[in-house]
Every structure is written in structure tokens, then in C-alpha cells.
C-alpha positions as CSV (number, residue, x, y, z in Angstrom):
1,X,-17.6,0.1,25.5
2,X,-21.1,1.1,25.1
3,X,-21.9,-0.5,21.4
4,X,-25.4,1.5,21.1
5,X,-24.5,5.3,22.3
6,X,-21.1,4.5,20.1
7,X,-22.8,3.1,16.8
8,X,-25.2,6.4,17.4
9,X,-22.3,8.6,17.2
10,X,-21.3,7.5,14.1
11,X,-24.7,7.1,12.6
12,X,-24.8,10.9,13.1
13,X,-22.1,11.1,11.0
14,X,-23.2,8.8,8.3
15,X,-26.6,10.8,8.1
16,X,-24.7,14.0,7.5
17,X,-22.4,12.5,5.0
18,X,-25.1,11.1,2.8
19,X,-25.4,14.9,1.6
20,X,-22.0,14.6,0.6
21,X,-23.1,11.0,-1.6
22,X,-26.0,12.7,-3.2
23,X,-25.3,15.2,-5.5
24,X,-22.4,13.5,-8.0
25,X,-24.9,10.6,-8.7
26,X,-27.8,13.3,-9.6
27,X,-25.4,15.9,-11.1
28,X,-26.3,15.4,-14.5
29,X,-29.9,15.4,-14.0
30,X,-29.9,19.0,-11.9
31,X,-27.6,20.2,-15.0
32,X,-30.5,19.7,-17.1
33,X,-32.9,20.4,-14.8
34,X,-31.4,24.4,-14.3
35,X,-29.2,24.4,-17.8
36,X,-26.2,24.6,-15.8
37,X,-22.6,24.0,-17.3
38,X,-20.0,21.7,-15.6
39,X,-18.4,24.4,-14.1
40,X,-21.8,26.1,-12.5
41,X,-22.9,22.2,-11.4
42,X,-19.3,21.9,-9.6
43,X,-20.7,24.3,-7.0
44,X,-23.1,22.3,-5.8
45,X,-20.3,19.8,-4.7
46,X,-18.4,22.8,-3.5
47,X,-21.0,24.9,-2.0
48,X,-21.6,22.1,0.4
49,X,-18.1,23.2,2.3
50,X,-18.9,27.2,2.8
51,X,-20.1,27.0,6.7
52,X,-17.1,24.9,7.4
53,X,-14.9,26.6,5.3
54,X,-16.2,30.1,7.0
55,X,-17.1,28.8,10.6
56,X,-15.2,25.6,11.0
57,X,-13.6,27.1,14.1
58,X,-16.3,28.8,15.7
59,X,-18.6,25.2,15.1
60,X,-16.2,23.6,17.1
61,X,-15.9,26.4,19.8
62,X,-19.8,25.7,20.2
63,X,-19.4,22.2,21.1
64,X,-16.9,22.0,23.1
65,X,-18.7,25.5,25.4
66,X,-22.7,24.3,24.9
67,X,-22.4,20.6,24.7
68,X,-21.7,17.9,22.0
69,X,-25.2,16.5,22.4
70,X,-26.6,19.9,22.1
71,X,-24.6,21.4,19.4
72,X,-25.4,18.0,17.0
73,X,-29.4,17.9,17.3
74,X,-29.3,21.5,16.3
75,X,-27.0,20.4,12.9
76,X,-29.1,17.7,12.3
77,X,-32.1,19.8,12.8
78,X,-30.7,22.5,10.2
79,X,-29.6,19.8,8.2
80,X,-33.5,18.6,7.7
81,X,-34.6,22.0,6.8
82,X,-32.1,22.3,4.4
83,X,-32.9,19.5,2.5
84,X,-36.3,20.7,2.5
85,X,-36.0,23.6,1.2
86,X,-33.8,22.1,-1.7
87,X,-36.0,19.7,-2.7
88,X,-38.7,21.9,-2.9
89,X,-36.1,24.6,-5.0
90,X,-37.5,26.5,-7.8
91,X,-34.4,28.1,-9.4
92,X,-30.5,27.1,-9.4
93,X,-30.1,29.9,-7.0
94,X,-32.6,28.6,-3.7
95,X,-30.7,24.9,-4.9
96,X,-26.9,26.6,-4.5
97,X,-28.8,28.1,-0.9
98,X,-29.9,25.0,0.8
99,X,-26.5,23.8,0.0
100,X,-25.2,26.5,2.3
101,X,-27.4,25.4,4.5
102,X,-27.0,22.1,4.3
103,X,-23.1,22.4,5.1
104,X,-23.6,24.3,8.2
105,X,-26.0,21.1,9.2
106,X,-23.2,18.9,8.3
107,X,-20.6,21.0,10.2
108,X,-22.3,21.3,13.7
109,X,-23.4,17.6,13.5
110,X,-20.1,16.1,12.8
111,X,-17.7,18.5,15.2
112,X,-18.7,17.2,18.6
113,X,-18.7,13.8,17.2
114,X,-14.9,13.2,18.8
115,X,-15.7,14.6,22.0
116,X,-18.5,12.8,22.4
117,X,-16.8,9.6,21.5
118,X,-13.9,10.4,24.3
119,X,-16.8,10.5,27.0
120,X,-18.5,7.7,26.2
121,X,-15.0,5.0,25.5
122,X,-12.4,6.7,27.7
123,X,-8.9,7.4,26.3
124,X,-7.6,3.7,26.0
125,X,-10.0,3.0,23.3
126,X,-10.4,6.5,21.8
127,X,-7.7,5.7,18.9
128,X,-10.0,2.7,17.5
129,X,-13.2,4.7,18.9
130,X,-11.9,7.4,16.4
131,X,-10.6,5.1,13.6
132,X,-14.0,4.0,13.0
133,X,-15.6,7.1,13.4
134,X,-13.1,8.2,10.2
135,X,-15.7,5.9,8.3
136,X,-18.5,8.1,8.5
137,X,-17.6,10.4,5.2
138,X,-17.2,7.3,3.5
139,X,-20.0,5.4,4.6
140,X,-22.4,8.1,4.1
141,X,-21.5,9.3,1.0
142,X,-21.3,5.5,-0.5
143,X,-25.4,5.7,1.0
144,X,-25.8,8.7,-1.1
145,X,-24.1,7.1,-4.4
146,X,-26.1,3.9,-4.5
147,X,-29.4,5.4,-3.4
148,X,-29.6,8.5,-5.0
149,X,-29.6,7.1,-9.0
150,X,-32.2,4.4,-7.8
151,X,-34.5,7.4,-6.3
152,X,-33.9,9.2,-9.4
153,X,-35.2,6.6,-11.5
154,X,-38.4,6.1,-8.9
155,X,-39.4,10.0,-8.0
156,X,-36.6,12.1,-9.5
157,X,-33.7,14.3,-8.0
158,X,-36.0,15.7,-5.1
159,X,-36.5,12.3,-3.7
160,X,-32.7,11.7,-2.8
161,X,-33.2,15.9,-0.9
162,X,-36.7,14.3,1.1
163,X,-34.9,11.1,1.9
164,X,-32.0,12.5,3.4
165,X,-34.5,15.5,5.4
166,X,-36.4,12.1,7.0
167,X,-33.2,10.5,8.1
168,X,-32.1,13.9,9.7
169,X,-35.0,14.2,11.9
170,X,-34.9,10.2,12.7
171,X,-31.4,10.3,13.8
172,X,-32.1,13.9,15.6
173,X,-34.7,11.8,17.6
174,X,-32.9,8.8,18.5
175,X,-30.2,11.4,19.9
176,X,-32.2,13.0,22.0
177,X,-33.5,9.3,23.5
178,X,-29.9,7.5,23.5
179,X,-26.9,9.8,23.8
180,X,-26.1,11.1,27.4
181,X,-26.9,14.8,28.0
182,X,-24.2,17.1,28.2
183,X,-22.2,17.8,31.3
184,X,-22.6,20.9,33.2
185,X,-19.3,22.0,34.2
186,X,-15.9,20.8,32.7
187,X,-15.2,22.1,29.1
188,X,-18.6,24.5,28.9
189,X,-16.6,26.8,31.8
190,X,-14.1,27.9,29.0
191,X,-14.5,31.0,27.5
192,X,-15.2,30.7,23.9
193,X,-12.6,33.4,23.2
194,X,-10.1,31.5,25.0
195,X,-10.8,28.4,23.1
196,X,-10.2,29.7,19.7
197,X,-7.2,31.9,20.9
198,X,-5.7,29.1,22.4
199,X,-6.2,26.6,19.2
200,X,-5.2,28.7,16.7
201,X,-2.0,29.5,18.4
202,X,-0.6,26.7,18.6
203,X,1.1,25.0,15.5
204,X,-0.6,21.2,15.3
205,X,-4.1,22.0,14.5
206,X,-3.2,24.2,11.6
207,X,-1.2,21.5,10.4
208,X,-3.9,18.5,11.0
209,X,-6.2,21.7,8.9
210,X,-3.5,21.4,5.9
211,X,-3.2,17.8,5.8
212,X,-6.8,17.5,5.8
213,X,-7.8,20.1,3.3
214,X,-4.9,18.9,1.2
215,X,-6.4,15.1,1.1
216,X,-10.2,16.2,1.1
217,X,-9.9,18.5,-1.9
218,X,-8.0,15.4,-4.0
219,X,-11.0,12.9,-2.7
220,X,-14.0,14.4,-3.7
221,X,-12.5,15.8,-6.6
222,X,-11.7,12.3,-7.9
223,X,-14.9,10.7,-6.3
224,X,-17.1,13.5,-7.4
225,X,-16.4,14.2,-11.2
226,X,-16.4,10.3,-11.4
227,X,-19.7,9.5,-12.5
228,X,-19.7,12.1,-14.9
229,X,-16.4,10.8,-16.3
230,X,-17.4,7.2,-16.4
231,X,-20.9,8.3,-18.4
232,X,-18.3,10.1,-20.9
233,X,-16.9,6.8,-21.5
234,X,-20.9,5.3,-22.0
235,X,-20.6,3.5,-18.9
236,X,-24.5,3.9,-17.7
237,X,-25.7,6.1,-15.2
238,X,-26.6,3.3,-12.8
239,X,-23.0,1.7,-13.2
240,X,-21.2,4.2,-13.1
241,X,-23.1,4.9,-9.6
242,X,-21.7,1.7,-8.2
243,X,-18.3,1.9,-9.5
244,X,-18.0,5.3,-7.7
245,X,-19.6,3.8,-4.6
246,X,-17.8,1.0,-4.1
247,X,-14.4,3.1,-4.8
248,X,-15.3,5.3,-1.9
249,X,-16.9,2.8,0.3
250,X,-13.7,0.9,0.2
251,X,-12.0,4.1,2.1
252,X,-13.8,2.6,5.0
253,X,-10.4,0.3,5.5
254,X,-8.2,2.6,5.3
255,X,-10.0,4.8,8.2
256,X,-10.1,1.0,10.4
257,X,-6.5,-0.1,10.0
258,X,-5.0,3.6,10.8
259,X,-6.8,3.5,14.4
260,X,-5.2,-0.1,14.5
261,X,-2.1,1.3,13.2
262,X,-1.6,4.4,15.8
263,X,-2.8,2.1,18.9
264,X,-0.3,0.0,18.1
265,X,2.2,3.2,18.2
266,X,2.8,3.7,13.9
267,X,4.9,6.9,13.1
268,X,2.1,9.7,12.0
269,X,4.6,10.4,9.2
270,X,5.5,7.5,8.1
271,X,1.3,6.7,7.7
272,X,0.3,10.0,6.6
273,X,3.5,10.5,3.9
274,X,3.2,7.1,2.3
275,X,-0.7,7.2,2.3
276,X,-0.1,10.7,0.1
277,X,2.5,9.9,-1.9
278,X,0.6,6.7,-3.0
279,X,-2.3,8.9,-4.2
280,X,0.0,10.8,-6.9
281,X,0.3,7.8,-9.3
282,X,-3.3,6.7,-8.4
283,X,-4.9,9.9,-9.7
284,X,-2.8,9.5,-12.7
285,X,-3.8,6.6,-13.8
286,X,-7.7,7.2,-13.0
287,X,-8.2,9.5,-15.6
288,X,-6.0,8.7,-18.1
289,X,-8.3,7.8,-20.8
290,X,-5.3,6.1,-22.6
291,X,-5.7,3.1,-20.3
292,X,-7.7,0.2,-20.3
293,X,-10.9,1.0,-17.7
294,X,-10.0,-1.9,-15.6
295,X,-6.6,-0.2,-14.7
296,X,-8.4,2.7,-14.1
297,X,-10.6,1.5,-11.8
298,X,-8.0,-0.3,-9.9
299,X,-6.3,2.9,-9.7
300,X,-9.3,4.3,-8.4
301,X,-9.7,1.9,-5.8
302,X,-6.5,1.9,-4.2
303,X,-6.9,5.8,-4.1
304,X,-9.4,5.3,-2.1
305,X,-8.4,2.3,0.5
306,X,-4.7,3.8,1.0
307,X,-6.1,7.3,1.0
308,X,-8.3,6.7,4.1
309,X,-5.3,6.0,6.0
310,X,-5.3,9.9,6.0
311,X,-8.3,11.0,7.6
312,X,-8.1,8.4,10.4
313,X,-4.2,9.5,11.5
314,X,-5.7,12.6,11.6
315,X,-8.6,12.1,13.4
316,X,-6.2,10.0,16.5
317,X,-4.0,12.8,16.4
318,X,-6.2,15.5,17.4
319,X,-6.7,14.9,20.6
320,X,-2.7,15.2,21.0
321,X,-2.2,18.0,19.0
322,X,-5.2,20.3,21.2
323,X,-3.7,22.6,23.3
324,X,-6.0,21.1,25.9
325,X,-8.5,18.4,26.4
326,X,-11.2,20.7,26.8
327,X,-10.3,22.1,23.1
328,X,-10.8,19.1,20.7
329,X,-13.9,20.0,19.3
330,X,-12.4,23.2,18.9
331,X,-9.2,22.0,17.5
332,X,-11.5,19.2,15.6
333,X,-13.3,22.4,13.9
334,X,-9.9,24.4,13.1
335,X,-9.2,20.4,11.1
336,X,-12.7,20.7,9.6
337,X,-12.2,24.0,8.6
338,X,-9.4,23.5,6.2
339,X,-11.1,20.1,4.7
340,X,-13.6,22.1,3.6
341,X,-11.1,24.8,2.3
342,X,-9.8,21.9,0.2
343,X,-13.4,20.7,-0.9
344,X,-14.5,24.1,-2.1
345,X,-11.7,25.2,-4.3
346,X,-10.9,21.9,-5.4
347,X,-13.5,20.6,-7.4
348,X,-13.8,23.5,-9.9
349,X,-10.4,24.3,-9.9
350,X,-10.4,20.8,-11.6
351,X,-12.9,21.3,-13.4
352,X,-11.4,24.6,-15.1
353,X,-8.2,22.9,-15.7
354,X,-10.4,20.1,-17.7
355,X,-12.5,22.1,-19.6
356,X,-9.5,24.4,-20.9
357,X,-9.0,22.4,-23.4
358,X,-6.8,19.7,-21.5
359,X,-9.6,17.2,-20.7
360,X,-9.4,15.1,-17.9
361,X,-5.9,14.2,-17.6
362,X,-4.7,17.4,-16.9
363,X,-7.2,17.9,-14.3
364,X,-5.7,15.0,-12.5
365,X,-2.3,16.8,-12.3
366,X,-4.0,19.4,-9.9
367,X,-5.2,16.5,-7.4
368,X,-1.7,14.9,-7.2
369,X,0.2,17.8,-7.1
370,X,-1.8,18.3,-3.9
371,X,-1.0,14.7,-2.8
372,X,2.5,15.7,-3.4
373,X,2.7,18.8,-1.4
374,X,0.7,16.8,1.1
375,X,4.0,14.6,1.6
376,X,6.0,17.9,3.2
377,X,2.8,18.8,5.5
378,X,3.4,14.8,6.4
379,X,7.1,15.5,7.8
380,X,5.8,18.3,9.6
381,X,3.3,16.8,11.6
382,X,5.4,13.9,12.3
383,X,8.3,16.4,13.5
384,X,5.7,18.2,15.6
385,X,4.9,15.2,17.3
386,X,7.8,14.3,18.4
387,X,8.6,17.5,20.0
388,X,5.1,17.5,21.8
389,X,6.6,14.0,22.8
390,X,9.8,15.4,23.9
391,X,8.1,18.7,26.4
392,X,6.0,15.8,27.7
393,X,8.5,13.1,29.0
């Protein structure tokens, strides 16, 4: 397996995830900073999903017709000048903007990531090749929750934006040196019409879209109301920071043991049905102010390790579910799509329910009723596998 082009892959991902990391840790100082409310602040978790909410499909369409190489230095590239521009924001308005554009950064430089992984390891390690590169959300956004408060303290909000625009166009560069260029023929020949025709009539990516968005809106709705929860509580801003990062760093295991788990031949439903109906309890208890914080964090913690089981299945599984292998950055971006469904609405949904009057409790009914409906999407996929099995023997 070649380690370097590999560890690149995922570094790509890691860079575009640190966006993610950023923005809870420094959401309290941009409320005051543009006298927004908890509800207008929520949007700049949310906004981050609109291009792959919108254009999840037609991202991965791109990379799998002009190139996975291709298609991620130009989201790392948008991704630098949207930070930019945030950083150097005047108003609330050009802020809630470069987080538009930072999400369409983040989308095009995390679709071709599977592709790309399937040329450079081959399909016999492309389970564990794609159970690691499930860590990249994680990873990233744990870089964005430790770093971020520290850079607050030094140079304010806008450092955490120019910090991540610098490691945009380093990791752009390092690209363009290490990864292979992009084949000529082979999945670029496809019709770009025929790509998304084909993926979105078919049943499996839809479902991997609905699992996905299902998990992804209960994550960062837990992970990124969390520091502002915890500083409710008087926990500091600083430790409050690490708390949150270490809960979502620890996903990383999760992502690990469900490539182990699905090389070794797991049942998808099995995995991805007990990894959500785990989470409903979990949420629960983390914001139930009743309980003593230590429970509550534990709570939060095993959230966040059995919930990356989730996001790894899925990741394995979409190669099987394309309708071809020259659609699974296509099918990848269909998956993407509905995460970032899940991330938009999410978040202020629970936010609403919180600040109706309910408090934080309630809100945490919203994210497990989603793990809970989560456990049905579970039996589907699962029963869709098999017959996939079946018309292949």
C-alpha cells in the first residue's frame, strides 16, 4: 500500500474538516462580535452544508468525469478563498457567505477522496483504506476544537479563518506534487448525465444518503451546541473546548473497527442498527442537566465512539451499492448530499426546540428520535444487500 499518496488522501480530508471544528469553539465570540442570537449563530454550523446539500450529486458527478485529483485541488483551492474572505468579513451577512463557500470547498475536496483511495490500494484493502478515511470528519474537526479557542485567546476569531486558508493552499500543493494525475480514459468517458441518472435510480445510494443524513444531523447537533452547553454549566471556554474535542476525536474508533468489522464480513445491519439504536439513550443522558456531568460526559463519549461505526459501514458499502464502479464518487456525492441535508436542518431545529421554552433536554429528543428512525433505514440497507448479494451469485 503506498503509505504517503494514502496518508495524503486523508490529510485532504482532515484539512477540509477542520472547517467543520472551528466555528462551535468560536461561536460565542462571533455572537458577540455580530449580536447574533443562538438561533441566527446556529447557521453558521448549518450554512456550512448548503453546496452539499444543493450539489452533493453533481460534486460527485465531477469527480468521477474530470478526475479525482483534479476535482480536489479546485475544493481546496475554493476552500482557501473562502476562509479569506471570512476572516476578513465585515457584517454577519459576508460571514453566513464564505460559509457557503466554504462548504462547496469542503464538498469537492472530500468526494473524490474514495475513488482516489480505490486506485491507489486496489479492492482487497479498500474496506480498511475506507475505514480510516471515515476518520477524516473526526480528525479534523477535533483540529478545529482544540485550536481554534487557543487562536482566539492569541489573535481572535479571524485567526482560526487564516489558519485554516494556509493549510488549504499547503495541502493543495502537496497534492499537486504527491498524488498521481488523473487517468485519461476509464470513468471520465461517462457522460455526466448518465452518471447521475444511473445513481439516483437505483435504490442503495438513496438509502446510504438517509443513513447518513440521519447520523450526521444527530452528530453535529450534539458535538456542536456542546461548548455552548457546557459554558451554561460554568465549565470554561477552554475546557469545555477539550471536552468537546476529545468526545468527537474518540469517533475516530468507531470509523477503524467498522472497516475491520466489514473486511472481516459483519452484517451492515446488524453494525449500522445497533450503532443507532445505542445513540438514543446516549443523547438522553448528555443533556439531561438532572445528572451528574461525569455521566454526561460518558454519555457523550460513547455517542461518539459507537456512533462512528456509522459513517465507516457506510463509507465500505458504497462502492457495493454504485450501480457501477465508475459511479462511486457519484454515488459517494448522492451519500454526501443527504449528510449535509441532515447537518443543515438539524442544528436549529434543535436549537428551536431548546429555546421554546423546553431547554436542552427536549432538544435532545429531536436527535434520538432521528437515531431511532435511523434503526428502520438500518434494516433496509441490510435487506438491500442481501438481494444485491443474491443477483450477483
Amino acid at each position: 500500500m503506498p503509505l504517503a499518496p494514502v496518508a495524503l488522501v486523508l490529510a485532504v480530508g482532515i484539512c477540509a474538516a477542520i472547517n467543520i471544528g472551528k466555528v462551535p469553539a468560536a461561536l460565542p465570540a462571533l455572537q458577540q462580535a455580530f449580536q447574533m442570537t443562538l438561533v441566527q449563530a446556529s447557521f453558521l454550523v448549518s450554512l456550512f452544508q448548503v453546496a452539499g446539500m444543493v450539489f452533493g450529486l453533481f460534486g460527485g458527478v465531477l469527480a468521477d468525469r474530470l478526475g479525482a485529483r483534479n476535482v480536489m485541488v479546485t475544493g481546496l483551492a475554493l476552500l482557501s478563498g473562502a476562509c479569506v474572505l471570512g476572516a476578513s468579513s465585515s457584517s454577519a451577512s459576508v460571514l453566513l457567505f464564505s460559509r457557503a463557500m466554504e462548504s462547496a470547498g469542503f464538498l469537492l475536496s472530500v468526494l473524490p477522496g474514495p475513488a482516489m483511495l480505490r486506485r491507489l490500494v486496489g479492492l482487497s484493502r479498500f474496506p480498511v483504506a475506507l475505514g480510516w478515511w471515515g476518520t477524516y470528519m473526526p480528525t479534523g474537526t477535533t483540529i478545529g476544537l482544540v485550536l481554534t479557542p487557543w487562536l482566539l485567546h492569541v489573535a481572535g476569531w479571524q485567526a482560526a479563518w487564516w489558519f485554516c486558508a494556509a493549510v488549504a493552499v499547503v495541502t493543495m500543493w502537496l497534492v499537486l506534487r504527491i498524488l498521481p494525475a488523473d487517468p485519461v480514459q476509464g470513468a471520465t468517458s461517462v457522460r455526466a448525465v448518465a452518471l447521475a441518472r444511473d445513481t439516483i435510480l437505483v435504490p442503495g445510494p438513496w438509502m446510504l444518503a438517509a443513513c447518513f443524513g440521519l447520523y450526521a444531523g444527530q452528530f453535529i447537533s450534539v458535538f456542536g451546541f456542546l461548548p455552548t452547553v457546557y459554558q451554561e454549566a460554568g465549565i470554561g471556554p477552554a475546557l469545555a473546548g477539550f471536552l468537546t474535542a476529545l468526545g468527537v476525536l474518540l469517533n475516530v474508533v468507531g470509523n477503524i473497527a467498522s472497516g475491520l468489522l466489514m473486511q472481516r464480513g459483519a452484517s451492515r445491519t446488524w453494525v449500522l442498527g445497533a450503532a443507532s439504536a445505542f445513540m438514543v439513550p446516549c443523547a438522553l443522558l448528555a443533556f439531561s442537566g438532572e445528572l451528574p456531568f461525569a455521566l454526561r460526559y460518558g454519555a457523550v463519549l460513547s455517542l461518539s465512539i459507537v456512533g462512528g461505526l456509522i459513517p465507516g459501514t457506510l463509507f465500505t458499502t458504497v462502492a457495493r451499492f454504485a450501480p457501477y464502479p465508475g459511479a462511486v464518487s457519484t454515488t459517494t456525492g448522492l451519500m454526501q448530499q443527504g449528510s449535509m441535508f441532515g447537518q443543515f436542518f438539524a442544528p436549529p431545529l434543535v436549537a428551536l426546540v431548546a429555546t421554546s421554552g423546553g431547554g436542552w433536554q427536549s432538544g435532545s429528543w429531536v436527535i434520538a428520535t432521528m437515531a431511532t428512525i435511523n434503526v428502520g433505514v438500518a434494516v433496509l440497507v441490510g435487506r438491500h444487500d442481501r438481494q444485491l448479494a443474491a443477483s450477483r451469485a
